[in-house]
N, C-alpha and C positions, 0 to 999 in steps of 0.2 A: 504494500500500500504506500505508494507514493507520500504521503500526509501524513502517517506513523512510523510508529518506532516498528521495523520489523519482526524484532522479538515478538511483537503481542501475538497470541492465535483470535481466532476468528471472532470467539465467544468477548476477549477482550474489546474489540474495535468492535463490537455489537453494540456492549454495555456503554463504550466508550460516546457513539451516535446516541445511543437514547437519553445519557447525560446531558450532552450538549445542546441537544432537542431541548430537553427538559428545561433548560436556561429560561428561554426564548415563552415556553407554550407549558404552564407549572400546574401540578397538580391530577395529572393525569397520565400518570406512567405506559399502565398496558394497554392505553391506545399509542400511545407512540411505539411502543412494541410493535404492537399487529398491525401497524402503517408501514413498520420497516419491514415483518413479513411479505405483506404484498409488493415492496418494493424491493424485494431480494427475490422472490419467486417470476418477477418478471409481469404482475399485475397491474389494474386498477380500481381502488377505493372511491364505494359509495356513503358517504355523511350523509346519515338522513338525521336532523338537528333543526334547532330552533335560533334564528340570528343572534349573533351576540356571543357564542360561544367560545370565540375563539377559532374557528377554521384555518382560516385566513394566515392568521399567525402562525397554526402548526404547520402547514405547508410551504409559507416562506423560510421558515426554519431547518427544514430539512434540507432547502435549495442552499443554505448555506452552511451546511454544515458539510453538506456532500458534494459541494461546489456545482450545483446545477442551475442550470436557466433556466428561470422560470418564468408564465406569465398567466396574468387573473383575465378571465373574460365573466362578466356578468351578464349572465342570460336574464332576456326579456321579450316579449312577443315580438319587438321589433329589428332584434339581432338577424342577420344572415348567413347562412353558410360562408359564404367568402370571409366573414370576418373571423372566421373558424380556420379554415382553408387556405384562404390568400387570394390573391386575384394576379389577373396578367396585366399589363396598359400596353397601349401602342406608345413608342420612343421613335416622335417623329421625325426626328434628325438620322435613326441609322432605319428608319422602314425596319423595325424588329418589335416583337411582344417581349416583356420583360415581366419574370414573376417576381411580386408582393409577395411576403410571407404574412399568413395569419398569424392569429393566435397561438396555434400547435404546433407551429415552427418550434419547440422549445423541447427541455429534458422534462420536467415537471409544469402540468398546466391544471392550475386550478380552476373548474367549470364550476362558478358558483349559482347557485338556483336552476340546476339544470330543467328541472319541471313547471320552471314559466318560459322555455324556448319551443319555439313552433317544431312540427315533427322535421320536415325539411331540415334544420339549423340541429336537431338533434341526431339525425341522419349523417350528417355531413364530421361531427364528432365522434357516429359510430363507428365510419372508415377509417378514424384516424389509430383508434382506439383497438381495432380487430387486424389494421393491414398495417402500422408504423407507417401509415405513407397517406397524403392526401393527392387529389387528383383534380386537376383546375385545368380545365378547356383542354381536354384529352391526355394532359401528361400528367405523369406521378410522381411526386417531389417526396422522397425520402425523407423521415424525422430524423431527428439527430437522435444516436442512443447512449444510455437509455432512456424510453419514453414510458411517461408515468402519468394519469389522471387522477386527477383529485378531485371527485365532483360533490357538491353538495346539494341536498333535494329538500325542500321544504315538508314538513309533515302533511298526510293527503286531508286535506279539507281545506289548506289555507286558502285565501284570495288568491286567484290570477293563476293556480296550478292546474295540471293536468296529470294524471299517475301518467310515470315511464309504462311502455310496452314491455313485457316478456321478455320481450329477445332483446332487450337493450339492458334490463338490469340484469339478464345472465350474463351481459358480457365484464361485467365489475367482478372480480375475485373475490370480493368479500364488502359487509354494509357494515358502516359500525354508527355506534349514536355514541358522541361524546359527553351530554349530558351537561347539566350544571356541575360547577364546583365548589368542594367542598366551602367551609366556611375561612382555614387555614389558607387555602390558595387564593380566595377572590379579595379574604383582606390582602395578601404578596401582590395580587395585580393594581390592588385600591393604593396601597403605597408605594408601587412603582409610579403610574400614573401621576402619583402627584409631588414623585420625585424624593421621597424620604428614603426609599433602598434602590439601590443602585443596582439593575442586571448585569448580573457578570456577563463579560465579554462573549461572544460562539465563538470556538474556538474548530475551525476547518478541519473535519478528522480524515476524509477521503478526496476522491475528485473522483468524474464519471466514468475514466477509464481503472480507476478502484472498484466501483462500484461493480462494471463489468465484471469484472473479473472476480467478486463476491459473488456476483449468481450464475458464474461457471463453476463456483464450487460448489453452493448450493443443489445445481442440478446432477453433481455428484455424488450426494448422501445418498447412505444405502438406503432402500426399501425392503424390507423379507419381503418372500413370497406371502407371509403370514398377514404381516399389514398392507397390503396390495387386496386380498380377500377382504380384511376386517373393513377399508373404507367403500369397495363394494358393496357391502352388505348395507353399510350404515347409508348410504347414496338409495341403494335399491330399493331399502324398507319404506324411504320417502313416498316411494311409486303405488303401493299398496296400505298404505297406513290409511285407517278408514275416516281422519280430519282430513284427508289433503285430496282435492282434485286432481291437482297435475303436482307430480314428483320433481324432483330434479333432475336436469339431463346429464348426457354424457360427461360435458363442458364442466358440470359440480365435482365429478368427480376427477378428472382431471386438474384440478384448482386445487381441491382439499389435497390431493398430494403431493403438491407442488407447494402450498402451503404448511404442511406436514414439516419436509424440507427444508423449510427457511425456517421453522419454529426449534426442529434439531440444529439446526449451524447456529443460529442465536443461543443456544442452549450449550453449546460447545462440545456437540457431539455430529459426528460423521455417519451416522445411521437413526433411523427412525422408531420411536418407541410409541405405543398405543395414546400416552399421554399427548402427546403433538397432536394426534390429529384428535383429540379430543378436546383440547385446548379451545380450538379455533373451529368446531367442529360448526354451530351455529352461525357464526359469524361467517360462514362460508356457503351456508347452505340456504341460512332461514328464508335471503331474498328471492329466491330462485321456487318456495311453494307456491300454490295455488290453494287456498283452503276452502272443505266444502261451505256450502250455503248454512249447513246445522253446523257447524261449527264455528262460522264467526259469530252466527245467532248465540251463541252457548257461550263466547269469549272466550273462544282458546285461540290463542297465538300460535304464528310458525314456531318460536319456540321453546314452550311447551310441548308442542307436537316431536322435535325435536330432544328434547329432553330426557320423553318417555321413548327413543327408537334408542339411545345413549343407554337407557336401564334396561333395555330388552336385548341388544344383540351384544354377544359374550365379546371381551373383549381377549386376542390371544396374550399366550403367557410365551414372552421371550425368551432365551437360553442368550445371558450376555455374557461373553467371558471376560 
C-alpha cells in the first residue's frame, strides 16, 4: 500500500480506514464497516435515511481517506441523464464532437435522493453502475477505477418520491439505514460545529491503485465448499418462505459472497467462516424481497422474514487448523 507502512497486514489498514473515517462521520462504526465491505467487494450502497444524517459527510470521507474522486449529484424531477452521463458539443473551430464528462466520471459518486429522479435519469445511472462505463451518442467512455455509488433514497411515502424498481435496487450490494445518533456523538458534532473540539486531521491511509489491489485480495479468500452450500441455502429459502412473494435472485447471492469476503479480509483472515456471511447477511439480502400482501398487513418486515430463515437453516461446522 503505497500510503502505509508495509509491515501492517490487511486486517491493520482495515481498522486503520474505519478510524480515519471515523474522524470525519463519528458515532457510527459498523456502518463505516459495511461501507468498506461493499467497497472492497467491488459494490454499490443503498442509504435509505432521513436528511440530516450525515450521508454526505461519510462518503466524502472515504474519498479522502482512500484518495478518490468524488462527486455529489442531487436528484430531482428535473435532472437529466447527460448530467449523469456527460454530453458531446460541437468544437466549431476543429469540425469535431468533444465529450463532457458527467457526474460519474469519478471513483466515488454520491447519488443523493435517488427516488425523486425520473426513470430515464435513473436508467442512465443504472448503466453506469452495472457496465463501469456510460455511453453518450453511441460511444462508451470508461469510468475510472474503482467505481463506487453511494446513493441515498428517501423513506417510501415522502413528498416528491417514487419507490426504485426491482431491478434497480438488486443492483446495490447491500441497503443500510444509518439512523440517528446517539446522544454522545451529536453532542461531538454540536461542538465541533461551533468550534469548541477540534476534528482531528484525515489522515490518507491508501490511494485507488491500493485500493485495487485490496479487492484482488479480497477476491482471493477462501470459500469451502461448505459455505458456498450454506449461502445457497440461506438465498434459496428466501424463494419459498411463505412472507415473501418474490425471493432473491441469482445476483443476492453472488453479492452475499463477495461480501462474505471482504467481511473475512476486514477481519484479518484469508478464508470465510459462517459468521461473515451472517454478519451482513440482511443487509445484503432484505432489499432484494418482495413481501406477500398478508404479511405486510400482519407487519413483518424483510427482516424478520430474514431472521427466522438465519434460525432455520443449520449453519456448517468448520474444521480450522
Amino acid at each position: 500500500m503505497p500510503e502505509t507502512d508495509p509491515r501492517l497486514n490487511h486486517m491493520e489498514i482495515s481498522e486503520l480506514i474505519v478510524a480515519e473515517v471515523g474522524k470525519s462521520f463519528v458515532g457510527n462504526s459498523v456502518a463505516i464497516r459495511k461501507i468498506l465491505f461493499a467497497l472492497l467487494a467491488g459494490g454499490h450502497v443503498l442509504l435509505e435515511d432521513l436528511p440530516g444524517v450525515g450521508k454526505t459527510t461519510l462518503a466524502m470521507a472515504f474519498s479522502k481517506v482512500l484518495k478518490l474522486s468524488c462527486n455529489r449529484i442531487q436528484f430531482t424531477p428535473d435532472v437529466m441523464p447527460a448530467d449523469v452521463t456527460g454530453f458531446t458539443v460541437l468544437l466549431k473551430d476543429a469540425h469535431t464532437m468533444e465529450y463532457r464528462p458527467g457526474a460519474a466520471m469519478c471513483n466515488l459518486l454520491l447519488a443523493d435522493e435517488i427516488n425523486r429522479a425520473s426513470t430515464r435519469t435513473q436508467s442512465a445511472l443504472l448503466e453506469a453502475m452495472e457496465e463501469n462505463a456510460v455511453t453518450v451518442d453511441g460511444v462508451t467512455h470508461a469510468l475510472p477505477q474503482p467505481f463506487m455509488v453511494i446513493a441515498t433514497q428517501n423513506p417510501s411515502g415522502s413528498a416528491g418520491t417514487q419507490l426504485l424498481p426491482e431491478s434497480q435496487t438488486d443492483r446495490f450490494m447491500m441497503r443500510l439505514s444509518l439512523g440517528y445518533p446517539d446522544e454522545k456523538a451529536e453532542m461531538e458534532m454540536l461542538l465541533r460545529k461551533h468550534g469548541e473540539n477540534e476534528a482531528e486531521p484525515i489522515v490518507r491511509i491508501t490511494s485507488a491503485a491500493g485500493l485495487l489491489e485490496m479487492r484482488r485480495q479480497v477476491s482471493e479468500v477462501y470459500v469451502a465448499g461448505a459455505i458456498y452450500r450454506y449461502i445457497l441455502r440461506l438465498v434459496r429459502s428466501t424463494r419459498s418462505h411463505e412472507s415473501v412473494a418474490q425471493g432473491a435472485s441469482p445476483r443476492g447471492s453472488v453479492a452475499l459472497t463477495a461480501l462474505s469476503q471482504a467481511a473475512a479480509y476486514v477481519s484479518g483472515r484469508d478464508f470465510v467462516i459462517p459468521e461473515d456471511v451472517q454478519d451482513i447477511y440482511a443487509d445484503c439480502i432484505a432489499h432484494r424481497l418482495i413481501l406477500t400482501a398478508q404479511a405486510k398487513r400482519g407487519g413483518i418486515s424483510p427482516e424478520a422474514v430474514l431472521a427466522d430463515i438465519l434460525n432455520s437453516v443449520e449453519a456448517p461446522k468448520l474444521r480450522i487448523k
